[in-house]
Structure formats: C-alpha cells, structure tokens
C-alpha positions, -999 to +999 in steps of 0.1 A: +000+000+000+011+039-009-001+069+014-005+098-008-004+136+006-019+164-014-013+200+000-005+219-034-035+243-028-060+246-005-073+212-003-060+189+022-060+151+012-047+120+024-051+088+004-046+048+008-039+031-026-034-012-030+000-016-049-012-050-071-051-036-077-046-004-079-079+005-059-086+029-033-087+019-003-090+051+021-097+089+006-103+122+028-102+156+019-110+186+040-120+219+019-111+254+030-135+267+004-156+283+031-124+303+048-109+316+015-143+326-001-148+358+020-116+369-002-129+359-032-094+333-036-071+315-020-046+335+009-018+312+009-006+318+044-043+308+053-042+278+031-008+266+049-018+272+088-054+250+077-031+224+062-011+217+096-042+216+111-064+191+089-034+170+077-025+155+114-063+150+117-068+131+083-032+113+092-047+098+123-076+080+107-049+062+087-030+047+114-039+010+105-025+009+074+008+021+088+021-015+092+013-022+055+026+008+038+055+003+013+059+038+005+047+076+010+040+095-017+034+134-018+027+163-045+062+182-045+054+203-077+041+230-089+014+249-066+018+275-035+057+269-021+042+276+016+014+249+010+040+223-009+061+223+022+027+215+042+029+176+026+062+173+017+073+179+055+047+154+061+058+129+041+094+131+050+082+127+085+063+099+076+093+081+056+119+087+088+089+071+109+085+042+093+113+032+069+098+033+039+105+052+003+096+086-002+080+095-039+081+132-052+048+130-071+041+165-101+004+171-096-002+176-128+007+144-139-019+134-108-046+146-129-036+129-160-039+098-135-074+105-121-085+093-152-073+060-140-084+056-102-092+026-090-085+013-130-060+003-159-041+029-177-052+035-210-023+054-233-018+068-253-042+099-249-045+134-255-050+155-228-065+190-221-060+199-185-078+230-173-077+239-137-075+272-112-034+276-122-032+254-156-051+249-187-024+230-214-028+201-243-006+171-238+004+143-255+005+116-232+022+078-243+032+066-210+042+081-174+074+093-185+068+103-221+049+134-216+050+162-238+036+199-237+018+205-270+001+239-263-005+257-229-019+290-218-002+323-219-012+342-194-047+332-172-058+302-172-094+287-180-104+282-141-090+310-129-108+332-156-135+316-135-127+329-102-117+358-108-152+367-133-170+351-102-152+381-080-159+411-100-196+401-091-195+393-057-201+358-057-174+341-035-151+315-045-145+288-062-158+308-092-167+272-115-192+262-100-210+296-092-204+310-127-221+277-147-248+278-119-259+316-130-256+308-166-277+281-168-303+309-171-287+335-192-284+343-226-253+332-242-254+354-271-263+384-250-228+397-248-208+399-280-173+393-258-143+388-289-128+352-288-094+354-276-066+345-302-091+340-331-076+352-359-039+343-345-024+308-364-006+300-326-018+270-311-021+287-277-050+297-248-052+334-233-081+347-211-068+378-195-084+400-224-114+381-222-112+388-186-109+426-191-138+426-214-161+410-189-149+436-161-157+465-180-193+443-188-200+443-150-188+476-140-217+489-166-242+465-155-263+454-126-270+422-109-301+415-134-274+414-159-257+390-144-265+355-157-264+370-190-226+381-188-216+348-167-235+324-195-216+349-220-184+346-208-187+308-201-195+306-240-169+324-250-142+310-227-152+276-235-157+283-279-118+295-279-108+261-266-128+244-289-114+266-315-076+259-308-085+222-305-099+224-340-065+237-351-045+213-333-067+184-345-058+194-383-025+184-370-030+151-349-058+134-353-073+123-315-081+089-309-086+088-271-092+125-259-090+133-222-104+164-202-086+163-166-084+191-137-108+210-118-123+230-143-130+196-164-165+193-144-178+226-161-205+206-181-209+231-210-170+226-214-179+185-219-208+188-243-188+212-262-156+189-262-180+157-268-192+177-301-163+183-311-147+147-311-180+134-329-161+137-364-132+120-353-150+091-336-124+094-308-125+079-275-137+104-245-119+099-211-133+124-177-124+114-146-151+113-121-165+145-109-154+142-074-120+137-085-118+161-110-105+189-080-073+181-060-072+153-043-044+128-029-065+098-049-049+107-081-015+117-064-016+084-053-024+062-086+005+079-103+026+065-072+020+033-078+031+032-110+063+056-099+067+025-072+063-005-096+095+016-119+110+020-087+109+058-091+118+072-057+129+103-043+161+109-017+146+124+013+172+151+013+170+165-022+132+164-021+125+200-023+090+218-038+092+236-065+059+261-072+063+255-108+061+226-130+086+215-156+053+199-183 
C-alpha cells in the first residue's frame, strides 16, 4: 500500500492506494473553500496554517494501514511553495517514521492519472487539463513520455472563473458559481471577442477576455448577471474548442481526455463531446469528485512511480511552485 499527501492548494488530502489492484482503499479531503471565499481566492498563508491543522487530523484516521505501507507518496510540484512544504514535511516525517521510500509526485501528472483511479491505464491519450493555475494540451504515451503540445499564456481557464465570479461578488470557487448563474442566461447576449481567433498560434489566453467581462459588469447590474456569466462561459469555452480544431488538423485524436478541476464545467464537456464526434475518438473524464485536487490521483501515479521504482532521496526532495510539463 502507498499513502499519498496532497497540499498543493488549499485542499488537504490524504489517500490509501493497493499496490497489485490499484484501488482505493481510504480517501479524505478537508476543503477550506468556506475560509478563503470571503476573499474571493485562495490566501496562501491561510491555506498553509489550515493544512497543519487538517493533515494530522486526516493522518490519524490512517494509522492502521501504517504496518502495511510500502511507500509515502506526496505532490512536490508546482502549486503555493508555503502549501507544498505542508505535505512534503509530512511525508518526509512519515518516511523517517517508518522506513519506507519517499516518492516526489508533479500534480499535474496526478490529474492525467485520475483518469485511472481505482483502474487500468489507458495510453496513449491526448489531454486538455484546465484547472485554477493550468489549462495546457498534452500528448500523453506513458508516465514518463509526456509532452507539452500547447499551454496557456497568461490566465488560465479556471482561474478566468474565479476571478469573473469576484468582480460580481459571488465568493469562490468561481466554477461552479459562474455555470450555476448561466444556466439561465443568454449566451449570445454579450458579444465578448474570442481570444486568439484570428492568431495561427496554437495557444490559450483569457486575461483580455477577462478585461472585457470587467468592463461588462462595471456597466451592469446584478439582473445582468446570468447573461454576462453564460456569455463569458460561451466564450471561454468556444476559444478552446477553437484551438482544438486547429491542433486536431494536426493530430488526429483517438482517445481525448479532459482532466483538472475545471474539467467538471459541463458546457465545457458537451462542447468537447461535439467536437470529437467527427473523429470518432474515445472520451476519457475522470469522475466529478476527482476532478479537484485530491491525494486519490496523487496516489495512482505512485504506484506506477513505485512499480518503476521511481523514488525520491529524502534530502533533495524539495518543492518547486512550478512545474517543468
């Protein structure tokens, strides 16, 4: 068995993962979406003082599995450095505690792998992951053949999100708020320009669209509101559909994979589901409740780190807020 730590953000997880079946045996998370939404985002300071006070507590429960472990696995990169050091002094404590192997997992690789919870891998695949900090296309043939094909440059798709969700008051985590208040706008209401449209790059950019829905707000009032949030989530969600198109003149998908927090938006799946029609390709999602950060996923890619005997020396594992994919 692997314990997996995930502290990357500010959700505190702790997971239990059979070596040989690869199921989960033990997942708990503990939110601090409730402390952070009176500032409309995530305070990192905050985040790290409610980690080392929910990770003991979640620790605890796992106590009789301690005997069994064979490793301890723990998201070193990227995310918030003060949060990072959260689980990886964790871990490490863990390791010394027991005797057992340390494994540096990157969490963005554990959302490739929530695909495969408590399952198979299936590769190749193409992924798009769009969360809070990310929103990239990867070509992904096995755990350490991973390549970057396209990636945002500047906002990302979930934090577009948040921050549209803030400039109208409605707390945080902006997803879910924003595709609640559209389901009864107007998506054509607000005329907002597709980002990158007319530019041949194969890339993602949302902080104009972002700017265009501030100065939609500041002009507006709250009646307007589902009509700007179903605009915006139209529009954010048509330029990756567009840039996919563009890619897919290039490689053909076969299996196509949405992964990361922002993959449970559901326009963002019908949309990507129309889109692969032509190509008869494969859809992968992960399920909804591991879509967000969780230890699960962190955990899945460790066994597979473990069974390749990829393991980290518990004095060189350091965090590093940003990832190398």
């Amino acid at each position: 068995m692997i314990l997996s730590i995930e502290s990357s953000c500010d959700d505190s997880a702790i997971a239990i993962t059979d070596i040989k079946t690869k199921k989960l045996l033990f997942h708990k998370k503990i939110s601090q979406e409730l402390e952070h939404s009176v500032y409309g985002g995530v305070v990192p300071e905050l985040a790290a003082r409610l980690h080392a006070e929910a990770l003991p507590k979640i620790l605890e429960q796992c106590e009789p599995y301690f005997k069994e472990l064979k490793a301890v696995a723990v998201t070193s990169t990227p995310g918030l450095a003060v949060t990072l050091v959260e689980g990886v002094t964790m871990a490490k404590a863990v390791a010394v505690a027991l005797g057992i192997p340390i494994i540096g997992v990157n969490h963005l690789v554990g959302h490739i792998y929530s695909l495969f919870i408590d399952k198979e891998t299936q590769f190749p695949i193409t992924v798009l992951l769009v969360s809070g900090g990310h929103t990239q296309v990867m070509e992904v043939k096995s755990l350490q053949d991973i390549e970057t094909v396209a990636k945002s440059m500047d906002d990302s798709f979930g934090e577009s999100f948040d921050k549209v969700a803030k400039m109208m008051g409605l707390g945080y985590p902006g997803g879910p708020l924003i595709q609640e208040l559209a389901k009864t706008g107007d998506r054509k209401k607000y005329n907002f320009t597709i980002p990158l449209s007319q530019s041949p790059l194969i890339s993602f950019s949302y902080s104009g669209l972002k700017n265009a829905v501030r100065l939609a707000v500041e002009k507006s009032n709250e009646d307007d509101y589902k009509d700007i949030a179903a605009s915006f989530e139209h529009i954010a969600t048509k330029h990756l559909i567009q840039k996919l198109k563009k890619y897919f003149k290039i490689k053909q998908p076969k299996t196509f994979a949405i992964v990361g927090g922002a993959s449970a938006n559901l326009y963002l799946r019908s949309q990507i589901e129309e889109l692969l029609k032509p190509f008869d390709a494969q859809l992968l999602l992960s399920e909804l409740k591991y879509c967000s950060d969780n230890a699960a996923m962190i955990g899945r890619v460790a066994v597979e780190m473990y069974e390749k005997e990829i393991f980290s020396s518990l004095d060189e594992l350091a965090i590093s807020p940003k990832s190398k994919l």
